[in-house]
NUVEX-605110 format. One record per residue: residue number from 1; residue in one letter; x, y, z of N, C-alpha, C, CB in turn. Coordinates in nm, 4 decimals. Glycine has a CB too. Layout:
! residues N
+-----+---------+----------+----------+----------+----------+----------+----------+----------+----------+----------+----------+----------+----------+
| num | residuo |       nx |       ny |       nz |      cax |      cay |      caz |       cx |       cy |       cz |      cbx |      cby |      cbz |
+-----+---------+----------+----------+----------+----------+----------+----------+----------+----------+----------+----------+----------+----------+
| NUM |       A |        X |        Y |        Z |        X |        Y |        Z |        X |        Y |        Z |        X |        Y |        Z |
...
+-----+---------+----------+----------+----------+----------+----------+----------+----------+----------+----------+----------+----------+----------+
END
This chain:
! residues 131
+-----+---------+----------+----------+----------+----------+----------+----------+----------+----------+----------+----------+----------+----------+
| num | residuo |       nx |       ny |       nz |      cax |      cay |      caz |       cx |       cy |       cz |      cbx |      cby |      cbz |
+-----+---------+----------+----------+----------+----------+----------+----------+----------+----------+----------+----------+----------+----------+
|   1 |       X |   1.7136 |  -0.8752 |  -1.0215 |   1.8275 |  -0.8486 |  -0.9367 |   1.7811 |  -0.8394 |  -0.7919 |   1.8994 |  -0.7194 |  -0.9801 |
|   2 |       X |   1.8756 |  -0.9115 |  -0.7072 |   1.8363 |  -0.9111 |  -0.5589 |   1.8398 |  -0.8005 |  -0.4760 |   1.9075 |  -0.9927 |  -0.4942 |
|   3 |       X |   1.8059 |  -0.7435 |  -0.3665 |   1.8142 |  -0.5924 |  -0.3399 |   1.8721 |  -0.6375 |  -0.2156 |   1.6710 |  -0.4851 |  -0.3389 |
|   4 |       X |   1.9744 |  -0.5985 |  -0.1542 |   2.0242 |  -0.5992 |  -0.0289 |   1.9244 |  -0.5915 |   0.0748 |   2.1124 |  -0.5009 |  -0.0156 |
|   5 |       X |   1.9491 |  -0.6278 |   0.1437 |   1.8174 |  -0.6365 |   0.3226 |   1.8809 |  -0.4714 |   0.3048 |   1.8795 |  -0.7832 |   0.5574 |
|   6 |       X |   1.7572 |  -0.3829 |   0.3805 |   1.7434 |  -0.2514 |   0.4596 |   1.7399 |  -0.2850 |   0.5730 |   1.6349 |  -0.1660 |   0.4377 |
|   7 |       X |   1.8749 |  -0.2100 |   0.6588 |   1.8914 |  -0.1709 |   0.7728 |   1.7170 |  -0.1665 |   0.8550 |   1.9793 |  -0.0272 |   0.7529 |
|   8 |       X |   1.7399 |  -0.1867 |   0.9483 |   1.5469 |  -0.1891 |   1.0400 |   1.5681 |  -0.0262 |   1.0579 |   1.5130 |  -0.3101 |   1.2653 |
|   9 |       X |   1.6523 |   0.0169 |   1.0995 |   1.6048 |   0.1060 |   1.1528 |   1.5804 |   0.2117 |   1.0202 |   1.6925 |   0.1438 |   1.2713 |
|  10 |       X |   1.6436 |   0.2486 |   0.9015 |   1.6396 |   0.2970 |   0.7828 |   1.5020 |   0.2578 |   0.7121 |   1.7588 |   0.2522 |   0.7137 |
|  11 |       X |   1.4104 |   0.1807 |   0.7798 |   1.3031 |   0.1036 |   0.7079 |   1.1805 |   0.2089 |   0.7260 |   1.2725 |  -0.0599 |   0.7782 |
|  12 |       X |   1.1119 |   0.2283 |   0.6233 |   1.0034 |   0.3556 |   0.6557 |   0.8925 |   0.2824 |   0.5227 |   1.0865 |   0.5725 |   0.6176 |
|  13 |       X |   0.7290 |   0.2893 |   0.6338 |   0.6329 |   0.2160 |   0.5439 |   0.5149 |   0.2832 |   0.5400 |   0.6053 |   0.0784 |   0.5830 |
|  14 |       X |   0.4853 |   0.3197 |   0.4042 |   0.3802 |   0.3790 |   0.3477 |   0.3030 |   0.2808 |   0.3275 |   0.4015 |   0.4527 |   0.2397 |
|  15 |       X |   0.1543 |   0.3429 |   0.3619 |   0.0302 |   0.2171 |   0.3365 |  -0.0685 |   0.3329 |   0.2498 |  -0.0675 |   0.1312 |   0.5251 |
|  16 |       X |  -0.0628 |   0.2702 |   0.1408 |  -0.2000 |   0.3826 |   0.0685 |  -0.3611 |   0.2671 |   0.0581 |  -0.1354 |   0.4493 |  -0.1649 |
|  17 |       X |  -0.4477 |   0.3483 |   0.1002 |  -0.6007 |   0.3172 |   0.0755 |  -0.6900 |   0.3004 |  -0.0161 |  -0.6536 |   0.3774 |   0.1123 |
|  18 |       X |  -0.7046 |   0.2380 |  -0.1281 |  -0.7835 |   0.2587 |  -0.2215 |  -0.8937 |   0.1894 |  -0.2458 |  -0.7282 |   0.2592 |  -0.3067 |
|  19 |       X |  -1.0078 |   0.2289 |  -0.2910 |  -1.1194 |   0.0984 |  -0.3138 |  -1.1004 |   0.0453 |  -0.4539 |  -1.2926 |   0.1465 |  -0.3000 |
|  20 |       X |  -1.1528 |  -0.0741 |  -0.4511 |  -1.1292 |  -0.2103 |  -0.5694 |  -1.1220 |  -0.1409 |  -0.6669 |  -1.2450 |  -0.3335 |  -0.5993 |
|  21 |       X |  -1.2436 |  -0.0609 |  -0.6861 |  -1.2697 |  -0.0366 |  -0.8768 |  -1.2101 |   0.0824 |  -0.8761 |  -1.4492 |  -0.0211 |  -0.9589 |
|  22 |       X |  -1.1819 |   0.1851 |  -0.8161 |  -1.1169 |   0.2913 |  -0.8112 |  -0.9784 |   0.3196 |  -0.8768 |  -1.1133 |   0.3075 |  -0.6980 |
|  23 |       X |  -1.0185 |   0.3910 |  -1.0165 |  -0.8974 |   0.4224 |  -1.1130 |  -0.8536 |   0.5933 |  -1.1424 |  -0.9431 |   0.3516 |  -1.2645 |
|  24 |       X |  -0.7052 |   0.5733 |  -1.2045 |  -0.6775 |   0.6845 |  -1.1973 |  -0.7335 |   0.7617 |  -1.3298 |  -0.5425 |   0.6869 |  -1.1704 |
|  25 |       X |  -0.7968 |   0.8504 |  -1.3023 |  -0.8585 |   0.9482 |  -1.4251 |  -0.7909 |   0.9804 |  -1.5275 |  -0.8949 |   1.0715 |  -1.3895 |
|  26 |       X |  -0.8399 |   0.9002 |  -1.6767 |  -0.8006 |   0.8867 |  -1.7807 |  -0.8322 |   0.9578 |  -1.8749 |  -0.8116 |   0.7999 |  -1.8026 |
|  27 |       X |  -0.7880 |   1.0308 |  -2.0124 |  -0.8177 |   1.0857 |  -2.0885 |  -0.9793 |   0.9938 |  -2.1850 |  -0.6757 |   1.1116 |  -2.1472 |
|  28 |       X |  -0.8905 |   0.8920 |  -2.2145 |  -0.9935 |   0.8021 |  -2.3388 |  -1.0731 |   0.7552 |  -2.2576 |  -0.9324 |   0.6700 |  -2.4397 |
|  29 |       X |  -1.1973 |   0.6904 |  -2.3337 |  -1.3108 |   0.7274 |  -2.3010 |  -1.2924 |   0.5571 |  -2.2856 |  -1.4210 |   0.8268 |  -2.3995 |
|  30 |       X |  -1.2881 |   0.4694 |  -2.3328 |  -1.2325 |   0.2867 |  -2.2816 |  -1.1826 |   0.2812 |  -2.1211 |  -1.0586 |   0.2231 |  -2.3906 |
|  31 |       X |  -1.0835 |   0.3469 |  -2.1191 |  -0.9902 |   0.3867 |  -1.9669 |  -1.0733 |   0.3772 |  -1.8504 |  -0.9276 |   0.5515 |  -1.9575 |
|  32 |       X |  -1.1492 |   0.4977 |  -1.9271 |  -1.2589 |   0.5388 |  -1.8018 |  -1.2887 |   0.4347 |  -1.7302 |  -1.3983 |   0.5944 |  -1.8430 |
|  33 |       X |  -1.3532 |   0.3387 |  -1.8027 |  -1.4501 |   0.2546 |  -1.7654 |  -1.4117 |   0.1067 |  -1.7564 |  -1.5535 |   0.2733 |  -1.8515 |
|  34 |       X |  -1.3170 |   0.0867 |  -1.8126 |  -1.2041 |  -0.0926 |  -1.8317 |  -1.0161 |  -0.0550 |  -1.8370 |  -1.2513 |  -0.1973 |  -2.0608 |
|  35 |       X |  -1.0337 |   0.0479 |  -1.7583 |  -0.9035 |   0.0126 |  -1.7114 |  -0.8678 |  -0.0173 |  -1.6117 |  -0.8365 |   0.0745 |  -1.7233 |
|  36 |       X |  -0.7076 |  -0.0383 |  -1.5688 |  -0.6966 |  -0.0635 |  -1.4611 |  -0.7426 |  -0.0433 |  -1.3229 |  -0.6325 |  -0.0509 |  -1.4691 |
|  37 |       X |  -0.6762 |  -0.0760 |  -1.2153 |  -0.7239 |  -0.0240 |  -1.0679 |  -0.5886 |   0.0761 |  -1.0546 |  -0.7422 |  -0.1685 |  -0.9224 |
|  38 |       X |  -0.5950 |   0.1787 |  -0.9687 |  -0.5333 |   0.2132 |  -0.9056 |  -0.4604 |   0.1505 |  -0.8437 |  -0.5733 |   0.2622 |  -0.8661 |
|  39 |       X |  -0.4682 |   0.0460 |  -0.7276 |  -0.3838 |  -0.0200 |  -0.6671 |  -0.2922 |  -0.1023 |  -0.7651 |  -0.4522 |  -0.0935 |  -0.5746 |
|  40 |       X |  -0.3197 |  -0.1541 |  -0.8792 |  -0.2445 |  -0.2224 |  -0.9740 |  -0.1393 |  -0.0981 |  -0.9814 |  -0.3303 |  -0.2735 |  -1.1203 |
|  41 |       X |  -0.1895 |   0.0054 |  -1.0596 |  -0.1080 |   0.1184 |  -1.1418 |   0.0266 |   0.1360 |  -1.0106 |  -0.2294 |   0.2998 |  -1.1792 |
|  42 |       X |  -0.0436 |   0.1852 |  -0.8969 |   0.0227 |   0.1904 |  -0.8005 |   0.1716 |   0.1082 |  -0.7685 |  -0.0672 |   0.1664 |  -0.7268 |
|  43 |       X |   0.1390 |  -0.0255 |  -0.7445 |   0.2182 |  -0.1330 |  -0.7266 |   0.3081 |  -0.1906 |  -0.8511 |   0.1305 |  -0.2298 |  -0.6789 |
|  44 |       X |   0.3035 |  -0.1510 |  -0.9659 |   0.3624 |  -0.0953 |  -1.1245 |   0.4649 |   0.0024 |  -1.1161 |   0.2473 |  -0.0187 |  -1.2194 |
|  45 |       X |   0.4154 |   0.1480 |  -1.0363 |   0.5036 |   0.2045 |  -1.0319 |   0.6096 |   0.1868 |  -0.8955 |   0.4511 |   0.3134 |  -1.0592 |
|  46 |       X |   0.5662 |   0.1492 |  -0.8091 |   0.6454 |   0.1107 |  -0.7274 |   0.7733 |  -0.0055 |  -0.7279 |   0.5658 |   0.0904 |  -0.6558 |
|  47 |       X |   0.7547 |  -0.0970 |  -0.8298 |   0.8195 |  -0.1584 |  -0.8836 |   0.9417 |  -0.1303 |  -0.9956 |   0.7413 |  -0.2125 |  -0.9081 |
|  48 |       X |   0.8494 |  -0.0152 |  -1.0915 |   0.9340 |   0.0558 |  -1.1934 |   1.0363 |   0.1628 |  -1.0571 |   0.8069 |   0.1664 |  -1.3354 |
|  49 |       X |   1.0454 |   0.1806 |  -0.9948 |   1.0793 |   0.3335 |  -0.9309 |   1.1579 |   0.2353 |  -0.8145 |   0.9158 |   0.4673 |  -0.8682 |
|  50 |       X |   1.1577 |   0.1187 |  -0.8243 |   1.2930 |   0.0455 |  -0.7368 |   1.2208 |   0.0702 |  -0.5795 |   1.4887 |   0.1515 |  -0.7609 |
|  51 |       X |   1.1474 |   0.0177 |  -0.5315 |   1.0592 |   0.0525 |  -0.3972 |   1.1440 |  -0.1336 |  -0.3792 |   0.8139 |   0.0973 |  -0.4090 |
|  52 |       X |   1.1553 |  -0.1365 |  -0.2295 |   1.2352 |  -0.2471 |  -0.1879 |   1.1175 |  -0.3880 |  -0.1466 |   1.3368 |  -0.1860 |  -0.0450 |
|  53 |       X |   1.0141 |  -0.3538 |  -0.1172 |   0.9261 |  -0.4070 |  -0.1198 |   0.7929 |  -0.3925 |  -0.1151 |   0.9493 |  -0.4495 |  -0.0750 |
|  54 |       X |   0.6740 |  -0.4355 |  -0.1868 |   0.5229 |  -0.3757 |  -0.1553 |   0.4809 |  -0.4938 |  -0.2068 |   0.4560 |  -0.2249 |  -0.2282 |
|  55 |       X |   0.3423 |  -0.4787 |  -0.1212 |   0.2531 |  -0.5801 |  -0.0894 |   0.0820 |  -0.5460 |  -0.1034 |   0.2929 |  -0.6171 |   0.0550 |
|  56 |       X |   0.0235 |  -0.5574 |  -0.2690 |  -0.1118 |  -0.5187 |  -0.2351 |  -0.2018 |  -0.5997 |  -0.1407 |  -0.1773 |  -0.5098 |  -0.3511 |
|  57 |       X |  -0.2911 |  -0.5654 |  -0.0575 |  -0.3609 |  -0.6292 |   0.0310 |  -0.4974 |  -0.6224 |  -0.0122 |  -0.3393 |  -0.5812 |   0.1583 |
|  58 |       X |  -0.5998 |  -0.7686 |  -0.0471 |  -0.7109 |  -0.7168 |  -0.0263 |  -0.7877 |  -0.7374 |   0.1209 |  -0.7795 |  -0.7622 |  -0.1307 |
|  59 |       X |  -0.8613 |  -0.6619 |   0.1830 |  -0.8991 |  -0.6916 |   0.2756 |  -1.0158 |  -0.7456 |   0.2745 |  -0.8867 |  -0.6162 |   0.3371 |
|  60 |       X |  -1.0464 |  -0.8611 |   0.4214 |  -1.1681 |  -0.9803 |   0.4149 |  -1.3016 |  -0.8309 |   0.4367 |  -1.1556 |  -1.1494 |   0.5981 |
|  61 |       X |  -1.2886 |  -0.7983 |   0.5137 |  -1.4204 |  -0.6796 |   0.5257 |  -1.3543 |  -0.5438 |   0.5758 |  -1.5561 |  -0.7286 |   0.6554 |
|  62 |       X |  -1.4151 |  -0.4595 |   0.5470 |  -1.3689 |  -0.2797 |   0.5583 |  -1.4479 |  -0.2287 |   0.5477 |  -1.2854 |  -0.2027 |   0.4738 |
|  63 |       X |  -1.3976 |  -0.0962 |   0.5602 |  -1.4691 |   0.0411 |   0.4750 |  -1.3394 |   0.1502 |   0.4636 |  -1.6250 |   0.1291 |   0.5821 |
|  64 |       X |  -1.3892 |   0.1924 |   0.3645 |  -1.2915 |   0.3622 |   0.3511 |  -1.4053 |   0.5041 |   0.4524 |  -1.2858 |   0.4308 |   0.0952 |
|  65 |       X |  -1.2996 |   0.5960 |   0.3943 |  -1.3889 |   0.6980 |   0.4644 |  -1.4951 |   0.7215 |   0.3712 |  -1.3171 |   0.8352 |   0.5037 |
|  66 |       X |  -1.6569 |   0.7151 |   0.5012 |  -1.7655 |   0.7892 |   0.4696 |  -1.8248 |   0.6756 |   0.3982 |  -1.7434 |   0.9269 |   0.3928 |
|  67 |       X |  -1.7943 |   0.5303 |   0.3802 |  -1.8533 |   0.4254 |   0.3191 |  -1.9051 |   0.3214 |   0.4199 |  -1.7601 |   0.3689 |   0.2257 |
|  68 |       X |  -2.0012 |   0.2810 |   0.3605 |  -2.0850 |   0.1031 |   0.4797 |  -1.9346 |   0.0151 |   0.4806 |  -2.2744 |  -0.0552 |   0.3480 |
|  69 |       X |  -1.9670 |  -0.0392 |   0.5300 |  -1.9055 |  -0.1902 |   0.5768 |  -1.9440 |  -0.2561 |   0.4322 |  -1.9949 |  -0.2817 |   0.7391 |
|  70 |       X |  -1.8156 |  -0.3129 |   0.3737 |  -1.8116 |  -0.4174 |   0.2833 |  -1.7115 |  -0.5560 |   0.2748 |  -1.7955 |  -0.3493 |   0.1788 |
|  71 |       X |  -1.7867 |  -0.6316 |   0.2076 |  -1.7300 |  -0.7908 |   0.2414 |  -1.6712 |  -0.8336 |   0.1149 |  -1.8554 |  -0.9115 |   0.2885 |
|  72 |       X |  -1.5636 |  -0.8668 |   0.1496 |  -1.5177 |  -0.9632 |   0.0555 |  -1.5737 |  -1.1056 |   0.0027 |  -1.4127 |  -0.9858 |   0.1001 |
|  73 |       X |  -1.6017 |  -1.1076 |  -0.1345 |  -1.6896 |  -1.2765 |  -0.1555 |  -1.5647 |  -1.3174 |  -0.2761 |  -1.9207 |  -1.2734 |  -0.2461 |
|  74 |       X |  -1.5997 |  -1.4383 |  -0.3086 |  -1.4928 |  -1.5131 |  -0.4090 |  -1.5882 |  -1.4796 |  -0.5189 |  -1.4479 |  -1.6981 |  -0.3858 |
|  75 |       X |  -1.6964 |  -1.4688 |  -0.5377 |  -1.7478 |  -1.4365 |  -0.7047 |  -1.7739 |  -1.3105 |  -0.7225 |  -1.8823 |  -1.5065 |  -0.7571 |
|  76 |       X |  -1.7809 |  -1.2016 |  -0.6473 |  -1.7779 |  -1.0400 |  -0.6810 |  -1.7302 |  -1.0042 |  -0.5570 |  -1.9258 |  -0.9560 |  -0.7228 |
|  77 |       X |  -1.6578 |  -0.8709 |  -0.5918 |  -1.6319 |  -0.7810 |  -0.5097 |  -1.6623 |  -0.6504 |  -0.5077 |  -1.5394 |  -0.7857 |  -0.4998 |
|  78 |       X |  -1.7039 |  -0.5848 |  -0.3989 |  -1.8259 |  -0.4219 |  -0.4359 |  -1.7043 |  -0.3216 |  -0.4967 |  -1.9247 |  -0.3142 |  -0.2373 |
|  79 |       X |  -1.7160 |  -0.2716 |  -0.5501 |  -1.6597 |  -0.1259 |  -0.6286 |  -1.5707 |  -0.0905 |  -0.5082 |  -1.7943 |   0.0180 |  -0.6742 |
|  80 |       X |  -1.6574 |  -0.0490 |  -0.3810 |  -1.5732 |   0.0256 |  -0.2910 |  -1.5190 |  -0.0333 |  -0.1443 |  -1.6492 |   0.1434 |  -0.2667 |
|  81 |       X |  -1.5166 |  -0.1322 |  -0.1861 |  -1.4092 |  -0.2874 |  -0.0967 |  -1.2388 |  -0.1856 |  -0.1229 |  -1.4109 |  -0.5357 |  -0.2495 |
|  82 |       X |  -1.2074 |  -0.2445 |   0.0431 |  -1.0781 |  -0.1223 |   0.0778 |  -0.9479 |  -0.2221 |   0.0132 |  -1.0492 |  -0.0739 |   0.3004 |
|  83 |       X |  -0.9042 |  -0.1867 |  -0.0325 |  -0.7211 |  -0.2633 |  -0.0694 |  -0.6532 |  -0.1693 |  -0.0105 |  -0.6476 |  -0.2802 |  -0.2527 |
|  84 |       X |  -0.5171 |  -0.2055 |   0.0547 |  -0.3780 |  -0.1383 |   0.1198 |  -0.2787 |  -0.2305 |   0.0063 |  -0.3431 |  -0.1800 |   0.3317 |
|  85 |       X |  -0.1988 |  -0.1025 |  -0.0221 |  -0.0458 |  -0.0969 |  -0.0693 |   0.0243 |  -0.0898 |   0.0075 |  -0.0012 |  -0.0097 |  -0.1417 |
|  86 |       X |   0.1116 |  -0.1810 |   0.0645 |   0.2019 |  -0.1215 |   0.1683 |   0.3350 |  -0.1661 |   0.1154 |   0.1726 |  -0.1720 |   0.3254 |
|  87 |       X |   0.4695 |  -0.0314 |   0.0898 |   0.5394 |  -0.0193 |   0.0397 |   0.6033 |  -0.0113 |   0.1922 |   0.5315 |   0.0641 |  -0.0700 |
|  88 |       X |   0.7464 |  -0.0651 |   0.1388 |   0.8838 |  -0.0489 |   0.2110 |   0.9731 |  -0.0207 |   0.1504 |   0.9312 |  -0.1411 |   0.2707 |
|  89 |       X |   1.0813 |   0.0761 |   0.2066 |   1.1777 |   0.1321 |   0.1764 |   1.2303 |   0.2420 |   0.2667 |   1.1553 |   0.1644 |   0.0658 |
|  90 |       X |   1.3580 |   0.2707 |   0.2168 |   1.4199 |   0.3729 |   0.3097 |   1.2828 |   0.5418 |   0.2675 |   1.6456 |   0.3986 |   0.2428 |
|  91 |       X |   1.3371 |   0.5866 |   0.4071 |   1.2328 |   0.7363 |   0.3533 |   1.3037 |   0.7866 |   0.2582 |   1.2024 |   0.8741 |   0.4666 |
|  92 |       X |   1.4218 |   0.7971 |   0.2007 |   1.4634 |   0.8777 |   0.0658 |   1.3699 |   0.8113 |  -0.0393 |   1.6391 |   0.8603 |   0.0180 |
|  93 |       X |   1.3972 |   0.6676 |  -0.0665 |   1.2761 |   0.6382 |  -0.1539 |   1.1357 |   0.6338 |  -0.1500 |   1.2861 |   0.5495 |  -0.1848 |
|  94 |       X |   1.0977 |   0.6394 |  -0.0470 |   0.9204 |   0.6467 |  -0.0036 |   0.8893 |   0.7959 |  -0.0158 |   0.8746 |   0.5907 |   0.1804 |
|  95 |       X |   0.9960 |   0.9068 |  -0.0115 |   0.9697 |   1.0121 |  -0.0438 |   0.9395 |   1.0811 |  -0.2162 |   1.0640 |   1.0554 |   0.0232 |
|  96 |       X |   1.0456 |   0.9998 |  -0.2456 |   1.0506 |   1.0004 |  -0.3668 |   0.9502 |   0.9358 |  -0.4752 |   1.1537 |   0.9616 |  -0.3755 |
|  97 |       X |   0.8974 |   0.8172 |  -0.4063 |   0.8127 |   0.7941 |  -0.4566 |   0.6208 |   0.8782 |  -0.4442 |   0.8453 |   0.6731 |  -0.4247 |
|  98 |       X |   0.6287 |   0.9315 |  -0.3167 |   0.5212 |   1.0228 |  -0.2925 |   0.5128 |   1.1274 |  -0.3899 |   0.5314 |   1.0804 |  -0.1650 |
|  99 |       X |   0.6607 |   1.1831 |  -0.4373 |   0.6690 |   1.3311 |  -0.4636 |   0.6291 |   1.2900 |  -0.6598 |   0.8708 |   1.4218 |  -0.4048 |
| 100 |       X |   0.7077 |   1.1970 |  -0.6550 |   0.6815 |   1.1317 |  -0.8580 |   0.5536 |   1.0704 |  -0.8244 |   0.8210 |   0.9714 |  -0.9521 |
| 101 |       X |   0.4830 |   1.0409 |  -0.7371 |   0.3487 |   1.0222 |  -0.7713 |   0.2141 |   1.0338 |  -0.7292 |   0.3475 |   0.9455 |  -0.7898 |
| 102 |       X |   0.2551 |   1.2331 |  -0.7110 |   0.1589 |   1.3248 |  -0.6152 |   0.0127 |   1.3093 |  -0.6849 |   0.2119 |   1.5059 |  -0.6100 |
| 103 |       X |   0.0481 |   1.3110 |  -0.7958 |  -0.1025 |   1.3256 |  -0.8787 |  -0.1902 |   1.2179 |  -0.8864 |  -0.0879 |   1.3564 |  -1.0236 |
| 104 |       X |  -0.1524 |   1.1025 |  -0.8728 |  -0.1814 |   0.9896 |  -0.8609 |  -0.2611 |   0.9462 |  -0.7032 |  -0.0540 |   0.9277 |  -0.8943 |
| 105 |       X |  -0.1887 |   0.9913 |  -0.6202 |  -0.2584 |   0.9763 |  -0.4935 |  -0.3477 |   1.0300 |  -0.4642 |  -0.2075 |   0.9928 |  -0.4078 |
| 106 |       X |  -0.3707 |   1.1512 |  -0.5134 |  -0.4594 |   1.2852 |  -0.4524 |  -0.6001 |   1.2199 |  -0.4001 |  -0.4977 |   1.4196 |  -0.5897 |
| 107 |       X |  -0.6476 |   1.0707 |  -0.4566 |  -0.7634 |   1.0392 |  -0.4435 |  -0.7432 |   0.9501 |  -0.3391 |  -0.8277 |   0.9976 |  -0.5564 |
| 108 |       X |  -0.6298 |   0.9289 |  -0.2807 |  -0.6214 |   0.7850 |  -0.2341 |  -0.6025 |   0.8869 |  -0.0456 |  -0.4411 |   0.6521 |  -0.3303 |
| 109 |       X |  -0.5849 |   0.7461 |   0.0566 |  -0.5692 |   0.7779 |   0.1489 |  -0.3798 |   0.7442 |   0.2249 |  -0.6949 |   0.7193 |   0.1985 |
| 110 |       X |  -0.3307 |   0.8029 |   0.2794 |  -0.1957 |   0.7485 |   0.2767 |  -0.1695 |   0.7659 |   0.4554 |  -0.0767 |   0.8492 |   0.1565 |
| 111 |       X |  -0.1158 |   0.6393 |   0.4899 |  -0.0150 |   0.6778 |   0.5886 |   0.1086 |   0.6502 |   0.6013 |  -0.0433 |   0.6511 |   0.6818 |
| 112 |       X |   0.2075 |   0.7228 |   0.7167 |   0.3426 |   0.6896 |   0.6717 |   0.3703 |   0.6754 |   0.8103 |   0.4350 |   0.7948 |   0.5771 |
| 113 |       X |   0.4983 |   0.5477 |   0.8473 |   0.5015 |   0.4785 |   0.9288 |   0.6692 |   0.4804 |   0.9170 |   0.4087 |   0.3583 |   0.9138 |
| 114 |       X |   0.7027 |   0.5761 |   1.0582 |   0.8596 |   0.5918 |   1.0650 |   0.9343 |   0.4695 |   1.1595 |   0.8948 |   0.7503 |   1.1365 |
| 115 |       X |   1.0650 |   0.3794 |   1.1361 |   1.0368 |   0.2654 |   1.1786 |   1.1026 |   0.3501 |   1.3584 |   1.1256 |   0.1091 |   1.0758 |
| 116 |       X |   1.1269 |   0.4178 |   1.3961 |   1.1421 |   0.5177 |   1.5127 |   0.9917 |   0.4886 |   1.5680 |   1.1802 |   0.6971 |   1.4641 |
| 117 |       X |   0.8461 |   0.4341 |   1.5154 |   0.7488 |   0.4099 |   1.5939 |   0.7621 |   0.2819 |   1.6819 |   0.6401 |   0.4095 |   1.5165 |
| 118 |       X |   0.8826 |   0.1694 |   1.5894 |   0.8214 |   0.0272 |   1.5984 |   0.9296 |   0.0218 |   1.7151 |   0.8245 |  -0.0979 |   1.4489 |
| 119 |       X |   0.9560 |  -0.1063 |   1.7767 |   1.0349 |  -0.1655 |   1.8257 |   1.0737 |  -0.2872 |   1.7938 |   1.0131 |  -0.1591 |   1.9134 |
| 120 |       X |   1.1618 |  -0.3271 |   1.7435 |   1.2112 |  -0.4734 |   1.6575 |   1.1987 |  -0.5743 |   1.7331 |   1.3611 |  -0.4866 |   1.6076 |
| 121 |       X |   1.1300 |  -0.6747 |   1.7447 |   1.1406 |  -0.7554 |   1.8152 |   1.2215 |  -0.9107 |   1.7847 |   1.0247 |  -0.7523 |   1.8432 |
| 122 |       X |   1.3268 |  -0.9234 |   1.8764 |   1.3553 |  -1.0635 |   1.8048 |   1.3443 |  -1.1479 |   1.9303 |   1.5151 |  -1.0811 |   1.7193 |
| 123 |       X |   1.2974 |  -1.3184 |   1.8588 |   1.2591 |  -1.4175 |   1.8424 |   1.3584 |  -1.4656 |   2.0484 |   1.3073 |  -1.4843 |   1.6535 |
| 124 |       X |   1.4863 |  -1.4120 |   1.9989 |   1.5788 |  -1.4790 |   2.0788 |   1.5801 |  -1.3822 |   2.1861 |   1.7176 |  -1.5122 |   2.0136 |
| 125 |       X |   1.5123 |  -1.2155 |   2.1989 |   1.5400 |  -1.1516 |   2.3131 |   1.4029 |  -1.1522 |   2.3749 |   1.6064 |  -1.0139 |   2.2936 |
| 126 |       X |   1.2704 |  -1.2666 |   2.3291 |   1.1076 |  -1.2449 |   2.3611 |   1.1536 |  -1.2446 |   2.5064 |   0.9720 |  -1.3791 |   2.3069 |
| 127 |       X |   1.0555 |  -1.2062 |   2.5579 |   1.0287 |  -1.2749 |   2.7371 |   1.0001 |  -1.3692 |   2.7352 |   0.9297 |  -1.2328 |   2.8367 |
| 128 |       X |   1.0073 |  -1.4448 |   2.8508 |   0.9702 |  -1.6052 |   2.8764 |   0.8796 |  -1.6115 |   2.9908 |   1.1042 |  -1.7041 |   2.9125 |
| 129 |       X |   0.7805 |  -1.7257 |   3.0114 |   0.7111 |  -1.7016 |   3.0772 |   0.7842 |  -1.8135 |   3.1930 |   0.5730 |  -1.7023 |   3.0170 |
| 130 |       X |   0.8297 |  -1.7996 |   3.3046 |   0.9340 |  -1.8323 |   3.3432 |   0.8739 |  -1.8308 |   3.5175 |   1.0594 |  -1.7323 |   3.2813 |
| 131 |       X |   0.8164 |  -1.9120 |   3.5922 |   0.7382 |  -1.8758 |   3.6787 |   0.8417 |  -1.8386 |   3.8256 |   0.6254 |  -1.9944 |   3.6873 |
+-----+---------+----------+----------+----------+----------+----------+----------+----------+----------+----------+----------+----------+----------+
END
């Protein structure tokens, strides 16, 4: 089902931080070690929980906090290589989704991005370079 466009200004974007291999702490002892990523689980529930749009990112080179510099290659990627989730939605749902999935984050890094920071820019009001 199609989701109506969100108003710009109603638009509020959470970006969570996680590294590649980084999963959410599992009971069974398989889990531990061959389950998912976090950022998957993440972008699962954001989907189940009606989030209007998200976008996992891997990034070409990073770091998280307190880690070296790591690179992205096409035949491995290091354990602690940074991915961004960046979810859109109104803040009732970005809230909602923080609050149903406090336990889940606790490891991760989050920021939240009120669209009151941005300024919309359109195409037809740019400046011109106009001598």
């Amino acid at each position: 089902m199609k989701m109506p466009p969100i108003d710009w200004s109603q638009r509020t974007i959470l970006r969570i931080y996680v590294a590649f291999h980084q999963s959410f702490p599992r009971n069974r002892f398989w889990h531990r070690y061959f389950g998912r990523s976090l950022g998957g689980d993440l972008l699962r529930a954001a989907k189940a929980q009606g989030i209007h749009q998200a976008i996992l990112f891997h990034a070409r080179a990073g770091y998280l906090e307190k880690e070296t510099i790591s690179h992205h290659f096409a035949e491995t990627t290091p354990a602690k290589h940074p991915l961004c989730l960046e979810l859109i939605d109104t803040p009732d749902m970005i809230q909602t989704f923080l609050v149903t999935n406090q336990q889940t984050l606790q490891e991760t890094t989050t920021v939240l991005l009120h669209a009151e920071a941005f300024q919309q820019i359109r195409m037809d009001k740019a400046p011109t370079n106009n001598p």
